[in-house]
C-alpha positions as CSV (number, residue, x, y, z in Angstrom):
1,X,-8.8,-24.4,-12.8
2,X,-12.3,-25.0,-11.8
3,X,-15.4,-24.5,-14.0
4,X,-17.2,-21.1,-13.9
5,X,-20.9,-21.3,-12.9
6,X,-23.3,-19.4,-14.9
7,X,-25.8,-17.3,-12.6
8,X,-27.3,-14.3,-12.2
9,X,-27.4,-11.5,-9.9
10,X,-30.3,-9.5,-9.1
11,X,-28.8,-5.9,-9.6
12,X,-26.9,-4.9,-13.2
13,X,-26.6,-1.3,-11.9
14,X,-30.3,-0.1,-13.4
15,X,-32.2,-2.5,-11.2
16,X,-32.4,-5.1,-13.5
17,X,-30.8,-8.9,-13.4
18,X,-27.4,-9.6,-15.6
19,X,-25.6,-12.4,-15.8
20,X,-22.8,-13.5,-13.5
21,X,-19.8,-15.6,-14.1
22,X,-18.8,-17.6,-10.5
23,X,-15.5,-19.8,-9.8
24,X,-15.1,-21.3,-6.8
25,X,-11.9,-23.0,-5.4
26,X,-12.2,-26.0,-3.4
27,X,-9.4,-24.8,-1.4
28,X,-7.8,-21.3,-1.2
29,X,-5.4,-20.3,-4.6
30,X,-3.1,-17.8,-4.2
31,X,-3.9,-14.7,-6.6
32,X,-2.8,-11.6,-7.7
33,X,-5.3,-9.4,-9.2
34,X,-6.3,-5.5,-10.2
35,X,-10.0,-6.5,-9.5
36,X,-12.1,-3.5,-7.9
37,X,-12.8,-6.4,-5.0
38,X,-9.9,-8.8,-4.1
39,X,-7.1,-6.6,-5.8
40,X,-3.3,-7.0,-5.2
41,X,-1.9,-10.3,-3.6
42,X,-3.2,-12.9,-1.8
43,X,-5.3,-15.7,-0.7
44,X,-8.7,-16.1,-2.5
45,X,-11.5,-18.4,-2.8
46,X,-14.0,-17.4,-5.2
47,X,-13.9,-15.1,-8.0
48,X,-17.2,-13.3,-10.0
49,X,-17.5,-11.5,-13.1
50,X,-20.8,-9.9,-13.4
51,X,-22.4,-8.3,-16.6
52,X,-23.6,-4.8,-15.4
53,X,-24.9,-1.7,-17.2
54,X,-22.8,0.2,-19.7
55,X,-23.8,3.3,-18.2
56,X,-22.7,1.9,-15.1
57,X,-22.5,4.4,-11.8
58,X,-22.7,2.8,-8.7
59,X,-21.2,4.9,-5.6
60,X,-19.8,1.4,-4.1
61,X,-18.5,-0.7,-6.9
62,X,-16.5,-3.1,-4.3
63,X,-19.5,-3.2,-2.4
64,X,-21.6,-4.2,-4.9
65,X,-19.6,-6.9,-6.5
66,X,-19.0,-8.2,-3.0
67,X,-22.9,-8.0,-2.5
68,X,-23.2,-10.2,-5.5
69,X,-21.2,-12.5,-4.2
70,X,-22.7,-13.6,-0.8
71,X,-25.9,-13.5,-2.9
72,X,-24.2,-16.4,-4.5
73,X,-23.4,-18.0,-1.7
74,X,-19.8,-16.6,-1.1
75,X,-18.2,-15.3,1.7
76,X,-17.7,-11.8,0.5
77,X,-14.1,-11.6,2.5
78,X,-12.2,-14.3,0.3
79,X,-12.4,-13.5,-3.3
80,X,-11.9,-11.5,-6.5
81,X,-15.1,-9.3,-7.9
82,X,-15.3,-8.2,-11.2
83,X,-17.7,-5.7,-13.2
84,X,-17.8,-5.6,-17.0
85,X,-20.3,-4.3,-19.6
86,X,-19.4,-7.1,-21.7
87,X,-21.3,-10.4,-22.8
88,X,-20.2,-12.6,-20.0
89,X,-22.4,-15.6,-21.5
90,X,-19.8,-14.8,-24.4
91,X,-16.5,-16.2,-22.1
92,X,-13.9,-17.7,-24.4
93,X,-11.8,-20.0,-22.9
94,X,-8.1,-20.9,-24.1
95,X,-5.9,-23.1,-22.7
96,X,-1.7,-23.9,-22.7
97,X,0.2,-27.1,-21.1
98,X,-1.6,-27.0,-18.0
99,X,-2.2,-23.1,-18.1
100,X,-5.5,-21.5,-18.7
101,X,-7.3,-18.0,-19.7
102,X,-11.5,-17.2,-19.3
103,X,-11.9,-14.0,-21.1
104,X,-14.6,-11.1,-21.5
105,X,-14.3,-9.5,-24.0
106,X,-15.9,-6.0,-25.2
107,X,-13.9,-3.3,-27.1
108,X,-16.5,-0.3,-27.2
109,X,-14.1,1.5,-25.4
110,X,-10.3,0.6,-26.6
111,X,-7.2,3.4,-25.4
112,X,-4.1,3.4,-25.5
113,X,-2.3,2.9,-22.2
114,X,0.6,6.1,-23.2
115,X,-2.5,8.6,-24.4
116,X,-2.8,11.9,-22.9
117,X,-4.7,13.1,-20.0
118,X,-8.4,12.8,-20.3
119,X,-8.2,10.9,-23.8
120,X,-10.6,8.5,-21.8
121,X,-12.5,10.4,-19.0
122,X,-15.4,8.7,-18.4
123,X,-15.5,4.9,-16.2
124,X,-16.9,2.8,-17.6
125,X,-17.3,-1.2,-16.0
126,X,-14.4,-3.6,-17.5
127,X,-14.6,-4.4,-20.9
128,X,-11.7,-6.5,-21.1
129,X,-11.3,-9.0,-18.1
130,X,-9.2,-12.2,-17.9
131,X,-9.3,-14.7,-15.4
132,X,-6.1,-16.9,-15.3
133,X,-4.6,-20.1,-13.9
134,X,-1.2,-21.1,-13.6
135,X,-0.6,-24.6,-12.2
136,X,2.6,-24.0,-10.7
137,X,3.6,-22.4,-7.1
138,X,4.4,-18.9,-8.6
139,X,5.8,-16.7,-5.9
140,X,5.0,-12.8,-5.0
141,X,7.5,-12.0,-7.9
142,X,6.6,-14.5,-10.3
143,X,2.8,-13.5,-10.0
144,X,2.9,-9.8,-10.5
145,X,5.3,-10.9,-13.4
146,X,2.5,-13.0,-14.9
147,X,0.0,-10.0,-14.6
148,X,2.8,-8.0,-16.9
149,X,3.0,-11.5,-19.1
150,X,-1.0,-11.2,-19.7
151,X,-1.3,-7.7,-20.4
152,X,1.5,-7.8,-23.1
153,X,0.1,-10.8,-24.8
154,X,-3.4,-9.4,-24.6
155,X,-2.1,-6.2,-26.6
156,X,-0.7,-8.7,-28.8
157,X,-4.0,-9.9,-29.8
158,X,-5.8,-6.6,-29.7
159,X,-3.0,-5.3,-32.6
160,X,-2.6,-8.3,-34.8
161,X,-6.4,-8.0,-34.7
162,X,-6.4,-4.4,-36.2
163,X,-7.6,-2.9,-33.3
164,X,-5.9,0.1,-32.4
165,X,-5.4,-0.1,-28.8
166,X,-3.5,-1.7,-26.1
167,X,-6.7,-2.8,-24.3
168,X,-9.7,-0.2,-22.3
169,X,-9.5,2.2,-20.4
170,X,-10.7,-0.2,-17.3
171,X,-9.3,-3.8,-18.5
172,X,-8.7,-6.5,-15.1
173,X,-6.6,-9.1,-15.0
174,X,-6.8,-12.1,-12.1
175,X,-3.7,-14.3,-12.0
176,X,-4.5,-17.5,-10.3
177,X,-2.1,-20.6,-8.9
178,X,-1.3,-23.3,-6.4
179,X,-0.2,-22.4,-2.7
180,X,3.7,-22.7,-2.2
181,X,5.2,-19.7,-4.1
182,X,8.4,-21.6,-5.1
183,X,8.7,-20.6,-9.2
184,X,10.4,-17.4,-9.5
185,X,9.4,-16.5,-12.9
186,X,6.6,-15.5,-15.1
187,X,8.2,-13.3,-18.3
188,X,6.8,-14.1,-21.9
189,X,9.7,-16.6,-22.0
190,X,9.8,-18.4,-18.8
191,X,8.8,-21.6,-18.6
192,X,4.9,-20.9,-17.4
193,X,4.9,-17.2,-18.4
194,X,5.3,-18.1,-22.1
195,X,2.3,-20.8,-21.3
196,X,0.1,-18.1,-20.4
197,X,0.8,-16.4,-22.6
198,X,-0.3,-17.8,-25.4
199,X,-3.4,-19.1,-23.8
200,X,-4.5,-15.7,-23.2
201,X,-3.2,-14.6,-26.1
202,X,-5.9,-16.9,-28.0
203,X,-8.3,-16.4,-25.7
204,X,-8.4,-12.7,-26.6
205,X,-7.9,-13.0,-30.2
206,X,-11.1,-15.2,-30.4
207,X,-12.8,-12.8,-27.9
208,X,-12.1,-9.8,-30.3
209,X,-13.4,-11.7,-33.4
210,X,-16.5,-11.9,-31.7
211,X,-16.6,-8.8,-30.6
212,X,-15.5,-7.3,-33.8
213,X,-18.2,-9.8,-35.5
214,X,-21.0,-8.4,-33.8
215,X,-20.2,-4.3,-35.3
């Protein structure tokens, strides 16, 4: 997993600069992602996380983020873009036998994901968002598997640290890995799923104490 670069963008959604968060693969990863730019499968290149507004209403959110990246310097085709109203200069990085989570982390915001309709009406820019690697080939299967993997490890964290939520009501999860889509699994006890699992697992926890420090 590469480095993030630490920039920032010239918009946060008011006008005013944020932060950005920037990874950029040497050579294209296969991904899986529910990013608002770069979401489902596929090839990718880059990825950004940008701090924006919490009162966040852009009518292009895709556009924007993809705007932020070619300001960067990257070709707004090939990659993942991310929006969050958390700290980004706050990412807490955990890591497990070769696998690896970056996490954001903000819980102004925390749902459940079974709550009724219009417990959570409002958007609001991710508060939550987790940038993974897996160093093996993980196929089609194996990656969406992994995205399941994250989110339930994640919640894990979340509970055991007395927040009452599953995650927000616009969490994103990016589930990077090598080109050749040969591993067929990613569950919580699979050889790699159980990996990333407890790196994000740790990388959320510490995220939340921070988080929670700060209130």
């Amino acid at each position: 997993m590469v480095e993030p670069e630490r920039a920032v963008h010239g918009d946060d959604g008011e006008g005013r600069p944020g932060p950005v968060l920037a990874w950029r693969f040497p050579a294209p990863v296969r991904a899986v992602s529910t990013a608002v730019l770069g979401g489902g499968l596929g090839e990718r290149s880059w990825i950004v996380n940008a701090e924006v507004s919490s009162d966040y209403h852009h009518h292009d959110p895709a556009a924007h983020v993809a705007a932020i990246g070619q300001a960067l310097g990257l070709d707004g085709d090939g990659g993942v873009g991310l929006l969050t109203a958390a700290a980004v200069l706050g990412l807490v990085t955990a890591a497990d036998a070769g696998t690896r989570c970056d996490a954001t982390v903000g819980l102004s915001t925390p749902t459940w994901a079974a709550d009724a309709d219009g417990a959570w009406s409002r958007w609001r820019p991710g508060t939550i968002n987790l940038v993974c690697w897996v160093p093996a080939p993980l196929g089609d299967g194996a990656l969406v598997n992994a995205v399941s993997t994250a989110t339930e490890a994640k919640a894990q964290a979340l509970l055991e640290a007395g927040v009452p939520a599953t995650g927000t009501a616009s969490d994103a999860v990016v589930v990077c890995c090598p080109p050749g889509g040969t591993e067929a699994y990613a569950g919580p006890r699979s050889r790699w799923g159980s990996r990333l699992a407890r790196a994000v697992h740790r990388a959320v926890a510490a995220g939340a104490a921070n988080d929670l420090a700060k209130r």
